[in-house]
VEXTOR-820304 format. One line per 10 residues: number of its first residue (from 1); their letters; for each residue y, z, x of N, C-alpha, C. Coordinates in steps of 0.2 Angstrom, whole numbers, plus 5000, padded with zeros to 4 digits. Each point is the difference from the previous one (the first is absolute). Last residue first. Layout:
<recs>
NUM	a	Y/Z/X/Y/Z/X/Y/Z/X; ...
</recs>
This chain:
<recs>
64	xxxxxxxxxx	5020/5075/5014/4993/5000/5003/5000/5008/4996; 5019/4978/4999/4997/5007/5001/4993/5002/5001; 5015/4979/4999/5002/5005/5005/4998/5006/4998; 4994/4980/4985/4999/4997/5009/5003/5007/5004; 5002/5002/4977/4997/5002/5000/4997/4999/5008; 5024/5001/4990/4996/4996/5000/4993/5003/5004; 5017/5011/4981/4997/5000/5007/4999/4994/5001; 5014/5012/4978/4997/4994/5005/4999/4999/5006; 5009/5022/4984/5000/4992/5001/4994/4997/5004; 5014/5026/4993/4994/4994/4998/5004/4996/5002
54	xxxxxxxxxx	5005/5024/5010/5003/4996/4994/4993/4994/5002; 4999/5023/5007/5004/5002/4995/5002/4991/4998; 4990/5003/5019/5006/5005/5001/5004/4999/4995; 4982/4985/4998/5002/5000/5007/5008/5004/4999; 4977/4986/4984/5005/5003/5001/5002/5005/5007; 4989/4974/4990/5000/5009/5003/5006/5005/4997; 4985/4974/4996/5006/5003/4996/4999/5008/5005; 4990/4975/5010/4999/5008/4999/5006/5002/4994; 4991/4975/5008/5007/5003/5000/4997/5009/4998; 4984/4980/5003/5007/4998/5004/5006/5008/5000
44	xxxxxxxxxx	4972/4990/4994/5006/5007/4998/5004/4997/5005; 4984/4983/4990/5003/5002/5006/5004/5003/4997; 4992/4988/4984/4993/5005/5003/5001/5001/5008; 5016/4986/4989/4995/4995/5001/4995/5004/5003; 5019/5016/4997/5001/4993/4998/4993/4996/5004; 5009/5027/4994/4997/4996/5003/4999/4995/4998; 5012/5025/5001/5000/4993/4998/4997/4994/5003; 4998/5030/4997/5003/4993/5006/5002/4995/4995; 4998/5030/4999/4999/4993/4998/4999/4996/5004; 5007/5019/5005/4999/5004/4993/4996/4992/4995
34	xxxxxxxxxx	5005/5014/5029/4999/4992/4993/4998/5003/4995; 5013/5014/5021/4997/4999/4995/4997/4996/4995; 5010/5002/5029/5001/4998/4993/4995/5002/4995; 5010/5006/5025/4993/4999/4998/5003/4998/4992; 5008/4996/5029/5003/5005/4993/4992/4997/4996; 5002/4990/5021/4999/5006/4999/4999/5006/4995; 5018/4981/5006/4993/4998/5000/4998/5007/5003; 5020/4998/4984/4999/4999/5004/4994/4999/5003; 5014/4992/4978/4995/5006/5001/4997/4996/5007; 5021/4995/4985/4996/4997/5003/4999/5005/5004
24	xxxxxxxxxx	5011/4994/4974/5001/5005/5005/4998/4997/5007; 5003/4986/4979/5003/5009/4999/4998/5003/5006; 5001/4972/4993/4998/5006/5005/5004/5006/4997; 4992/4976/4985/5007/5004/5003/4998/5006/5004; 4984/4977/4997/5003/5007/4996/5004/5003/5004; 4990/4982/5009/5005/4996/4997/5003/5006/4997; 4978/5000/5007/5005/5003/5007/5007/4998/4997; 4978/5011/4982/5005/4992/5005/5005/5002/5006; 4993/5014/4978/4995/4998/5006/5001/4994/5002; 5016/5019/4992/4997/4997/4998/4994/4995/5006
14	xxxxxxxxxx	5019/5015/5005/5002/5002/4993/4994/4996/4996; 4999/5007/5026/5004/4998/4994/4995/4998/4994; 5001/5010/5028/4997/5002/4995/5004/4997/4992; 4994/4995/5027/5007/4999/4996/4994/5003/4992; 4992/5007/5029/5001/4996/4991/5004/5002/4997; 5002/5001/5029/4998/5000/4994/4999/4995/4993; 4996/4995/5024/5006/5005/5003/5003/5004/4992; 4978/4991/5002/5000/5000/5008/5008/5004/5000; 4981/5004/4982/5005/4997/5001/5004/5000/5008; 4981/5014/4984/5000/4994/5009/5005/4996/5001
4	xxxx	4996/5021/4981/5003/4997/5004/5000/4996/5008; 4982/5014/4981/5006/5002/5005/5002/4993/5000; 4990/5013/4977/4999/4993/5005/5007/5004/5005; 4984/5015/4982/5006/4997/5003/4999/4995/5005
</recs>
């Protein structure tokens, strides 16, 4: 599992982009499950997780 660095939370959405539609927002702390990423020019940017039962998109800069 990955934890949360996020300074005041992460937007968890619907896809891999900032521009994707937000479904939730996991506070700093909380821990996610990846199930995948997404990675552009051989840089992982985006985690696919899962987080209290629902999937999306992380950015992968706030977790550790």
């Amino acid at each position: 599992s990955w934890k949360v660095t996020a300074k005041d939370y992460l937007v968890l959405r619907a896809g891999a982009g900032a521009n994707k539609a937000e479904i939730l927002r996991i506070k700093p702390g909380e821990k996610v499950r990846c199930y995948g990423y997404y990675s552009k020019n051989g840089n992982t940017t985006w985690l696919y997780v899962v987080y209290k039962d629902r999937v999306g998109f992380v950015s992968k800069g706030y977790l550790i």
